[in-house]
C-alpha positions as CSV (number, residue, x, y, z in Angstrom):
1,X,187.8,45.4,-113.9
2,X,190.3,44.9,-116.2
3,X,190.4,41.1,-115.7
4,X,186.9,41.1,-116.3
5,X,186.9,42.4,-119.9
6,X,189.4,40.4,-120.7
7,X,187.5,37.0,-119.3
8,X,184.3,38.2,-121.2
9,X,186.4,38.8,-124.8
10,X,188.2,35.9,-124.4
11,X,185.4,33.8,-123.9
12,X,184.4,34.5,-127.3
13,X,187.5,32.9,-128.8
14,X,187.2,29.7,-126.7
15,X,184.2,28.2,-128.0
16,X,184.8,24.9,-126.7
17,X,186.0,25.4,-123.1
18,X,182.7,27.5,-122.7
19,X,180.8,24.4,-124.0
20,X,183.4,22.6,-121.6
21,X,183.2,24.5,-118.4
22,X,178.9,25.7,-118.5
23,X,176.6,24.4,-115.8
24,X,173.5,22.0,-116.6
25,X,170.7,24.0,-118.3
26,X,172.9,27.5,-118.3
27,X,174.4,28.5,-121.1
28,X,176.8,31.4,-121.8
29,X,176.3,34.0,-124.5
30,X,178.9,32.6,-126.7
31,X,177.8,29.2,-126.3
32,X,174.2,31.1,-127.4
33,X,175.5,32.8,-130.3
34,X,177.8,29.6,-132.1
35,X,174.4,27.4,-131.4
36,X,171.9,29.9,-133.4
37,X,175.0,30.3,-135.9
38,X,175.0,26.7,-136.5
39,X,171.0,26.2,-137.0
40,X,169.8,29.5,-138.2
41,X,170.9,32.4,-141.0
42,X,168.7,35.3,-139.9
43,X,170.6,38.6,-140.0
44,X,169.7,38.9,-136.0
45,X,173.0,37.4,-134.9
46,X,175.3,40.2,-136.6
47,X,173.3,42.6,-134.8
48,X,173.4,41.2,-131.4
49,X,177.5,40.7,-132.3
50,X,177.7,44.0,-132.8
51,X,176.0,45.4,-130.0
52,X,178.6,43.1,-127.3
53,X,181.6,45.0,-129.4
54,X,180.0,48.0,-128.9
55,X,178.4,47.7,-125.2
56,X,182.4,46.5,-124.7
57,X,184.2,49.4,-126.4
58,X,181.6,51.4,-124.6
59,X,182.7,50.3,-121.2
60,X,186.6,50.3,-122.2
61,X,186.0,54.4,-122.9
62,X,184.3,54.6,-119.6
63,X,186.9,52.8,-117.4
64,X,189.6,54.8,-119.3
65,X,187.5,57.9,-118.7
66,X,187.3,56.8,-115.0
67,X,190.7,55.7,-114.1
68,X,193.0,56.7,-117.2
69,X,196.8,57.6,-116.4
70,X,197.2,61.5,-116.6
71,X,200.1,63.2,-117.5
């Protein structure tokens, strides 16, 4: 699970090998989001940003909820 979140966020910072490593016709939501960057200024991006952070904090506290060390 772990390895998962940390693909998905790190996918975010690599820009290029996204670009580099996508399949004909799919594209990932990076990809998406530096594409509408680059061509549009609506205010629609920041919200869409800020709901991955969210949704991905979200499911950090959940998986710490879930399987957290106790002590």
């Amino acid at each position: 699970m772990s390895a998962a979140v940390f693909a998905f966020v790190t996918s975010f910072g690599n820009i290029s090998l996204s670009i580099l490593l996508g399949k004909g016709g799919q594209t990932t939501l990076p990809v998406q989001i530096f594409t509408y960057v680059e061509q549009s200024f609506e205010p629609i991006i920041a919200a869409v940003s800020s709901l991955v952070v969210f949704g991905t904090v979200g499911l950090l506290l959940v998986v710490e909820w879930l399987f957290g060390k106790t002590v």
